[in-house]
N, C-alpha and C positions, 0 to 999 in steps of 0.2 A: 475215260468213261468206264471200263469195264474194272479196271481198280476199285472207281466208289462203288461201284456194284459190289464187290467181292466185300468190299471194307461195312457194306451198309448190312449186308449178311453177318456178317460177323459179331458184329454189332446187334443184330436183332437176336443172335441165338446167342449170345450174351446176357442179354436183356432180361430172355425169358429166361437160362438157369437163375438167373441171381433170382430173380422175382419166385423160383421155385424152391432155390436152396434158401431163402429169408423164411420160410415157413418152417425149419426145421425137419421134413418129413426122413421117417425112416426108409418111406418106401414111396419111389413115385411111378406111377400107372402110366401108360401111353395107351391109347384106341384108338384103334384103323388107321395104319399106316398109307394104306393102298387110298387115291386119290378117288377114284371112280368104280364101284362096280365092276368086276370083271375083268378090271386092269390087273396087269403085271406089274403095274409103275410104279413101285414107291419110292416114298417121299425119301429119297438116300442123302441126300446134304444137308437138307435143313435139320428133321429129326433125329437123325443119327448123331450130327454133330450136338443136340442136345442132349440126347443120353451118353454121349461120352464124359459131356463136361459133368453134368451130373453123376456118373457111375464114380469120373476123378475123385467124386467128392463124399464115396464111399457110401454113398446111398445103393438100395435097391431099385434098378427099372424092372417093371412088370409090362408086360406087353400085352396087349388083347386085339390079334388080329384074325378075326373071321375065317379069312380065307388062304392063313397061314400055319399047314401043317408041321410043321415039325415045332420039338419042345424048343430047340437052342435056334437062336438068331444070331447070326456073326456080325458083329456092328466091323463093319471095312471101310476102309477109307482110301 
C-alpha cells in the first residue's frame, strides 16, 4: 500500500513537469509554498521535487513566497 502511494506521487510530479516542460518556458514561476497562513509547513516533497525535475531540465524556477525571507531557497531532499 504505501509503495502505490509513493509510486502514485511520483507519477503525479511527473505528470506535472512534463505538462510544464511541453510549454517550452524559459522560466517557470512557483507561488506560495507554505499550505496555510502562518504555517511553517511547506509543501517539501511534492514542490520541491518538481522544481528539481524542472531546474534538471535547465529551466529557471522563480519563487514567490510571502512569507519567505531570504533571496536563495535550498531545494533538499
Amino acid at each position: 500500500m504505501i509503495r502505490a502511494i509513493v509510486d502514485a506521487n511520483t507519477t503525479g510530479k511527473d505528470n506535472i513537469t512534463d505538462a510544464n516542460i511541453k510549454r517550452n518556458p524559459k522560466v517557470v514561476g512557483v507561488y506560495c509554498l507554505v499550505m496555510t497562513y502562518g504555517s511553517d509547513d511547506f509543501i517539501a516533497f511534492t514542490i520541491q521535487g518538481i522544481m528539481k525535475r524542472i531546474k534538471a531540465k535547465d529551466i529557471k524556477v522563480v519563487i514567490y513566497e510571502p512569507t519567505f525571507d531570504s533571496e536563495d531557497f535550498l531545494i533538499k531532499k
